[in-house]
N, C-alpha and C positions, 0 to 999 in steps of 0.2 A: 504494500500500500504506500502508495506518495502523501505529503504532508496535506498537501491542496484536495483532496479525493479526487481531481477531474484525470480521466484517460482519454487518448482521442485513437482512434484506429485507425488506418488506411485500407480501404476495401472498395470495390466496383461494385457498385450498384448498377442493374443492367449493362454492364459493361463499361462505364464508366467512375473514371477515378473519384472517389470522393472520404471524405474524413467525419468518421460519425463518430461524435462527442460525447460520454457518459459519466455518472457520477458514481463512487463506489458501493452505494446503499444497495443492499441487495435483499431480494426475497427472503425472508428463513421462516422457519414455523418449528413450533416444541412439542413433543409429543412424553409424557412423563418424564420432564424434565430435560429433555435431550433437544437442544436445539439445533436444528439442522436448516441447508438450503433448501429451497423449495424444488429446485434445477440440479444444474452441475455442482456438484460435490466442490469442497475446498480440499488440492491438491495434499500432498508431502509434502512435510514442513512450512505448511499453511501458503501454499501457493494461491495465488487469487485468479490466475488468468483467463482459466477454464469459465469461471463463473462471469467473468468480464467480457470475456469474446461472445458469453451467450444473453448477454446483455445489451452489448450492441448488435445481434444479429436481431434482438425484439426489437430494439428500437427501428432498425431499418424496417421492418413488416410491422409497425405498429405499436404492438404490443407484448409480451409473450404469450398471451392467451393464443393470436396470429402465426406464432411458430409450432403450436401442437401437432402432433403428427406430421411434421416437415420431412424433407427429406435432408437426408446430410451433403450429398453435392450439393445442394443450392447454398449451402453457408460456406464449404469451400469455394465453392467459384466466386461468392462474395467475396471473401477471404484473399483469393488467389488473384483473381482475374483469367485464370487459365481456365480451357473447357474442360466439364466437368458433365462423367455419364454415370449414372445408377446400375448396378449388376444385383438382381436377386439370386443370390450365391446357388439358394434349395435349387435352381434350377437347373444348375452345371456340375457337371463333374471335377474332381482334385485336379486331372489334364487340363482340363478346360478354361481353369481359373487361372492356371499358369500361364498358359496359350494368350489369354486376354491381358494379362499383367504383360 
């Protein structure tokens, strides 16, 4: 965590460059006692980035309620800028998967 809480990301949005800005407040909820994220887990040794990248990928679709049942390319190619395609694994075989890798 930085002193200021503000993170700013570099990500493409539809395919272009842009910088989406967030604060460090994050979702958590408690259940007998144990208070946890609502999302992404906080890493080893109390990493935060995890829970922060999936914070700016709410904020670009809205929300987070917006990101349920997402798919994970669409936040890499956020992320990346590179093209990005979906593989349902059940449906290939161990060759196959290599073959495509």
């Amino acid at each position: 965590m930085n002193k200021s809480g503000i993170y700013a990301f570099n990500v493409f949005v539809k395919g272009i460059p842009a910088v989406v800005t967030i604060d460090d407040i994050l979702p958590f909820y408690s259940v007998k006692g144990i208070t946890r994220p609502f999302f992404a887990d906080i890493g080893l040794e109390g990493a935060t980035w995890g829970p922060l990248i999936e914070k700016a990928w709410a904020k670009i679709n809205g929300n987070y309620e917006r990101t349920a049942a997402g798919w994970q390319h669409e936040a890499l190619r956020v992320l990346t800028g590179a093209p990005s395609i979906d593989y349902l694994t059940a449906s290939y075989n161990s060759e196959q998967i290599f073959s495509i890798l």
